[in-house]
C-alpha positions as a printed NumPy array, in Angstrom:
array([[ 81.73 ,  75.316,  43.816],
       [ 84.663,  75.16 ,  45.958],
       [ 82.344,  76.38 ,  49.107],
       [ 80.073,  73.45 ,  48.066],
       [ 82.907,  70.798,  47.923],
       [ 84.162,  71.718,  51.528],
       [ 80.615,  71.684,  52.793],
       [ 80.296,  68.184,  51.295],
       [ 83.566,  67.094,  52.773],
       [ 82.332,  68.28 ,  55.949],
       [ 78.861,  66.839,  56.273],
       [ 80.376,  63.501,  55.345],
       [ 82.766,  63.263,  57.741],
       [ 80.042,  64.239,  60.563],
       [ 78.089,  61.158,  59.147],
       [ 81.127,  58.792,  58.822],
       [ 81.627,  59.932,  62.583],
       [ 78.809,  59.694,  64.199],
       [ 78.092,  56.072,  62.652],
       [ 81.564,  55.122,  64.169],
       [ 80.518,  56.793,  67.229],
       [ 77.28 ,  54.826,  67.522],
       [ 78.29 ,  51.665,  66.58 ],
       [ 81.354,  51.989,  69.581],
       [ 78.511,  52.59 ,  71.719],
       [ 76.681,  49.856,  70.981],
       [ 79.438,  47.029,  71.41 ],
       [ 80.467,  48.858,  74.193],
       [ 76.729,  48.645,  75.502],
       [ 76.643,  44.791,  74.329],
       [ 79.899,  43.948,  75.905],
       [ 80.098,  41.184,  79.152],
       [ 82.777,  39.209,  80.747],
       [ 82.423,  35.523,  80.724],
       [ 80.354,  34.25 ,  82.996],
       [ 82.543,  32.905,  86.189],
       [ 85.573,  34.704,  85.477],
       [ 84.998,  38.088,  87.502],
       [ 82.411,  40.805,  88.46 ],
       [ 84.071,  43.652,  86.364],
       [ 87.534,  43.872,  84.457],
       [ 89.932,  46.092,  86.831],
       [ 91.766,  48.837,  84.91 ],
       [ 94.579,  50.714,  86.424],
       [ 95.811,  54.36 ,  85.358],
       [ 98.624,  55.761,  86.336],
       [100.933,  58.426,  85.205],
       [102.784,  61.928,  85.686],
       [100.299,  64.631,  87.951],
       [ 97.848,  66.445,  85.605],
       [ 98.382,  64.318,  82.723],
       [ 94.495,  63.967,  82.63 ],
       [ 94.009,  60.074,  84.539],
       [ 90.828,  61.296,  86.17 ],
       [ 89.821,  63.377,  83.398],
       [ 90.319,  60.45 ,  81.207],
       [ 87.311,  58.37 ,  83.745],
       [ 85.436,  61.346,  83.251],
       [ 85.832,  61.666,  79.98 ],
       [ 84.643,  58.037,  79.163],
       [ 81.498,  58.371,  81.629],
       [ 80.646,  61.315,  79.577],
       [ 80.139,  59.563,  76.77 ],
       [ 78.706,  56.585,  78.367],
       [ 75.778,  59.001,  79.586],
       [ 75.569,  60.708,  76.412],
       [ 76.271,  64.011,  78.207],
       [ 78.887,  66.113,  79.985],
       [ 79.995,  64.015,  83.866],
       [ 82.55 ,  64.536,  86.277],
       [ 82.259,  61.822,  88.627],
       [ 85.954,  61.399,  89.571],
       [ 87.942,  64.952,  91.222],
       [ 91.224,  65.597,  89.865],
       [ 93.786,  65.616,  92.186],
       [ 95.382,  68.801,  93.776],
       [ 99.009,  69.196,  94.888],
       [ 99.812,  67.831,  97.711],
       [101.199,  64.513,  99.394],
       [ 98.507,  62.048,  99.515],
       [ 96.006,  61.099,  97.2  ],
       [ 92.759,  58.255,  98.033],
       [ 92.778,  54.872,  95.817],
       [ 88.998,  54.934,  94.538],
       [ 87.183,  52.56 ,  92.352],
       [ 85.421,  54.375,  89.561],
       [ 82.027,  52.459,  88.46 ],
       [ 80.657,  53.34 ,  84.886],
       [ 77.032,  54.382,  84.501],
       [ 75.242,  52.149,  82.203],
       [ 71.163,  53.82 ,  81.501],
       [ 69.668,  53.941,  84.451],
       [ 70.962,  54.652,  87.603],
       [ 72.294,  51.455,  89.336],
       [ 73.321,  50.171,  86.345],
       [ 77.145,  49.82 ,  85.821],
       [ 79.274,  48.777,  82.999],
       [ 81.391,  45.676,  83.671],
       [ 84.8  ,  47.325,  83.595],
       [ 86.394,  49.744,  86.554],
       [ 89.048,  52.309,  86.928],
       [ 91.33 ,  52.881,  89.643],
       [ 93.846,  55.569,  89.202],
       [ 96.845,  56.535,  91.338],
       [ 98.863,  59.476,  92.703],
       [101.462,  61.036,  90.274],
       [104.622,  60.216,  89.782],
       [106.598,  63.402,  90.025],
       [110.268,  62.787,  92.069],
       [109.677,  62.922,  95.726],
       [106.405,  64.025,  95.868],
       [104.892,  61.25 ,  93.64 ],
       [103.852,  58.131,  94.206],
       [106.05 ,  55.172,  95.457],
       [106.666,  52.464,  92.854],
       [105.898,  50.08 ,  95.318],
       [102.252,  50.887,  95.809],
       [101.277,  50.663,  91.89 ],
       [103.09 ,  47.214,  92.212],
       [100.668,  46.341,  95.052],
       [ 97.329,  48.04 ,  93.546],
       [ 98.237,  45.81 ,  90.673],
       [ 98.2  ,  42.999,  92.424],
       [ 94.859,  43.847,  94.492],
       [ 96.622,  44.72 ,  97.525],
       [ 95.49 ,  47.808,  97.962],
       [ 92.393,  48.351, 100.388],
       [ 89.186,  51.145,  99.035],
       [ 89.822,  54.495, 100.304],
       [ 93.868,  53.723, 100.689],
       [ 96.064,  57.184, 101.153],
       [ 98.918,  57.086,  98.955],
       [101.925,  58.831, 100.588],
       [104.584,  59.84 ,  98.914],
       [106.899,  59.568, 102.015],
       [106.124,  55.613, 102.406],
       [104.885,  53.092, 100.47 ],
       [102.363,  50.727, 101.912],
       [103.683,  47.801, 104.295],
       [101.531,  44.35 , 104.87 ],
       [101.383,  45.763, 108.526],
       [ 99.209,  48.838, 107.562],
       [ 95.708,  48.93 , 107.731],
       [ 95.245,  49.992, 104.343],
       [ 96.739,  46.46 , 103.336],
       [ 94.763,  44.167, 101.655],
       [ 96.378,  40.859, 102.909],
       [ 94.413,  38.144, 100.953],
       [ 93.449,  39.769,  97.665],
       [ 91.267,  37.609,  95.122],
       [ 90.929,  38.191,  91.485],
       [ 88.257,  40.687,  91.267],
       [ 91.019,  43.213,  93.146],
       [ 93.244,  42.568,  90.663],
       [ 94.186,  44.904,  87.621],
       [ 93.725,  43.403,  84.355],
       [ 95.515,  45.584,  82.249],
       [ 97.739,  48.783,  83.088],
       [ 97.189,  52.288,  81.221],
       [100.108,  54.687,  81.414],
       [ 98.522,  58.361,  81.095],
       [100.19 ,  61.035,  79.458],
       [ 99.917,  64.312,  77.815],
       [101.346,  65.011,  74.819],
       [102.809,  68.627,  75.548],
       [104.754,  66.889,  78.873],
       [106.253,  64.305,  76.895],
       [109.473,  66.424,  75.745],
       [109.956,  67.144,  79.135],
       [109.749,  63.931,  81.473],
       [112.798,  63.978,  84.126],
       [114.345,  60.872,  84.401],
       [113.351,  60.293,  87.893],
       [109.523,  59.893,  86.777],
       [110.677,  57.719,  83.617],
       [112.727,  55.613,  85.936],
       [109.512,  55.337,  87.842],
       [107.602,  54.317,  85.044],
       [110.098,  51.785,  83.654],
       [109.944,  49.954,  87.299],
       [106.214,  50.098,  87.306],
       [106.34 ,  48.352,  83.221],
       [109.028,  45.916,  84.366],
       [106.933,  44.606,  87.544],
       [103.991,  44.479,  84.79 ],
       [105.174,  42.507,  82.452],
       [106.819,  40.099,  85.526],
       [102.897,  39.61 ,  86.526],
       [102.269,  39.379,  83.463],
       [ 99.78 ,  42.589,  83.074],
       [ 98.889,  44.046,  79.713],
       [100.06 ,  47.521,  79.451],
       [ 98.728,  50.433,  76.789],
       [ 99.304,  53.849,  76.768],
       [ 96.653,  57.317,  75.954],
       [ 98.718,  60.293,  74.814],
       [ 96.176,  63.055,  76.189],
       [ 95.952,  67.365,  75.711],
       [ 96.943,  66.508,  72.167],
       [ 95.645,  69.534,  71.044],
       [ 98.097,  71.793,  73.412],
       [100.611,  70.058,  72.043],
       [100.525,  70.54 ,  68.296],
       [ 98.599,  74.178,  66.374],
       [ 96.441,  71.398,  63.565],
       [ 94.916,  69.4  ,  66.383],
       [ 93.89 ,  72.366,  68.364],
       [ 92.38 ,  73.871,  64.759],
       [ 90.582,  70.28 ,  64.351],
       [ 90.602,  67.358,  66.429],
       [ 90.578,  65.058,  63.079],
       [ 93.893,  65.899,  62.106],
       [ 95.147,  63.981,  64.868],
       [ 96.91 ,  61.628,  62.714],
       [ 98.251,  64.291,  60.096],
       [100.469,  65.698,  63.137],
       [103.811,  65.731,  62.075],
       [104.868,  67.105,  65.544],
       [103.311,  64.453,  67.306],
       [104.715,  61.701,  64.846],
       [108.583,  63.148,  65.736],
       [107.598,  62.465,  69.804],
       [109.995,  59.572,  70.468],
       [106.818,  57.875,  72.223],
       [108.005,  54.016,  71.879],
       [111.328,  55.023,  73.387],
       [110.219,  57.645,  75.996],
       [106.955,  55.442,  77.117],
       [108.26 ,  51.803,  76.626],
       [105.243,  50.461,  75.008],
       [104.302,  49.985,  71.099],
       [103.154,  52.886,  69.131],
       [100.409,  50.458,  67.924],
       [ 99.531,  50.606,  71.89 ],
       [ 99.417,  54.291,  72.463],
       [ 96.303,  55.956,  71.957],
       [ 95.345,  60.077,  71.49 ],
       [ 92.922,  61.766,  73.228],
       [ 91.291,  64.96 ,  73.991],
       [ 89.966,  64.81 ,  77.639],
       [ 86.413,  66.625,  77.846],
       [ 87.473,  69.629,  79.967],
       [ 85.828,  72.687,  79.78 ],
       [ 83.186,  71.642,  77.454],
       [ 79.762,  72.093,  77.935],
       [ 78.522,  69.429,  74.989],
       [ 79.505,  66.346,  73.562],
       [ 81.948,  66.061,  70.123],
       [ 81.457,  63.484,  68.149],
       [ 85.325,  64.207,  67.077],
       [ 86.587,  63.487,  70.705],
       [ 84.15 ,  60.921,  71.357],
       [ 84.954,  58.254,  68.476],
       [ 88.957,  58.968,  70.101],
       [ 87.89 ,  57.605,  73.377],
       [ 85.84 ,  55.146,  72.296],
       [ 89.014,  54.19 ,  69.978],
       [ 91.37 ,  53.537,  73.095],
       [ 88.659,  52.687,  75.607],
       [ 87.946,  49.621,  73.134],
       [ 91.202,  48.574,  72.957],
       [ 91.825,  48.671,  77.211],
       [ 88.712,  46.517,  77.301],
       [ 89.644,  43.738,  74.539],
       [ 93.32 ,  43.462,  75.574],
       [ 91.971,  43.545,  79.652],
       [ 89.501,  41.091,  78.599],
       [ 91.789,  38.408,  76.649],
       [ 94.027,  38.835,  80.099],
       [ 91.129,  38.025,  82.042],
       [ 90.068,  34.66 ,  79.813],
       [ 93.775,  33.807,  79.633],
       [ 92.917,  32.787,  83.977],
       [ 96.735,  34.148,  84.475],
       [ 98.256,  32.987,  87.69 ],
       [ 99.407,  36.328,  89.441],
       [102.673,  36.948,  91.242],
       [101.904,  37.571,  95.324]])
């Protein structure tokens, strides 16, 4: 009897999560921008190095396609790092969802990313195929410069990116970063939200089963608000596809969850016709 009940429990949570799944998809499939107010809402990721910001764009292609994708490389170590618009596939091919991704270098001490240049990506400054360099930030002299930006370069909401296991053990010179890169935010007047990622390397019940996500004491005690700057009711967990070879229903209705969220909250910016700071 007791092997029955759990079976039960089971097989009703599948079908309670792949309806959520499905119906995700399908506003996410019915979803548009209103007509004369851009050609796709802009969202920017940025965060500490191999917190999972590509993995993320890869992650939500994946379950656009309804199948494993990598289209965006993770980053290796180094000093510079390309700023790259990431389309998603919508059905066929040439057929694009009307949101984008950009996401930036990390933001590790000296060899991360210069404040600066997130300030100027999220104002559209920032030319395709830029090089950051963590030596320099870009000047309105360099060729990379995008000197006249209009509103379809523009970011519409910011995503910090995370992972849950680095949290504890953020250095002050990347939170410093990341409180200059909220301030200038909120003084343009960009939404900001935040995706906790790896959350099952960070806590032994989430690694056992991505559902008991929000059972995790340990990730409950993470002083998130305080460390990250934003509203828990704007952070979002995820598991990153990684090494997988098939789709979870489990981590895709997580994605889903927080990709919503970017989109309605980047979308209300976007119909709000906010005048940006140059």
């Amino acid at each position: 009897m007791h092997v029955y009940h759990n079976f039960l429990c089971l097989f009703l949570h599948c079908i309670i999560v792949i309806n959520h799944t499905v119906n995700e998809v399908k506003w996410l499939n019915l979803f548009s921008l209103e007509e004369g107010t851009k050609k796709h809402l802009r969202i920017l990721l940025y965060g500490p190095s191999g917190s999972g910001k590509s993995s993320f764009i890869n992650s939500v292609d994946s379950v656009c396609q309804n199948r494993i994708s990598r289209p965006a490389a993770a980053s290796s170590s180094g000093d510079t790092f390309t700023y790259k618009t990431h389309q998603i596939q919508k059905g066929k091919a040439g057929r694009y969802h009307p949101f984008v991704f950009n996401d930036a270098m990390g933001l590790e001490g000296i060899r991360g990313v210069c404040e600066e240049d997130i300030k100027h990506a999220m104002q559209g400054h920032l030319k395709e195929g830029y090089k950051f360099n963590a030596a320099s930030a870009l000047h309105p002299s360099d060729e990379g410069y995008n000197e006249n930006p209009d509103r379809n370069d523009m970011a519409d909401i910011l995503v910090c990116v995370v992972s849950a296991n680095a949290v504890p053990f953020l250095k002050d010179d990347t939170l410093n970063k990341m409180q200059i890169i909220r301030t200038a935010a909120r003084d343009y007047d960009i939404p900001q939200m935040a995706i906790l990622t790896k959350i099952d390397e960070a806590c032994p019940i989430v690694k056992k089963s991505i559902k008991n996500v929000y059972k995790s004491k340990h990730i409950k005690k993470m002083e998130l608000q305080s460390k990250l700057g934003i509203p828990l009711t704007d952070i979002f967990p995820v598991k990153n596809y990684h090494e997988e070879h098939d789709l979870n229903s489990d981590i895709d209705v997580l994605i889903l969850k927080a990709l919503r969220q970017i989109i309605q909250i980047g979308n209300d910016h976007i119909n709000k016709g906010t005048e940006f700071v140059r």
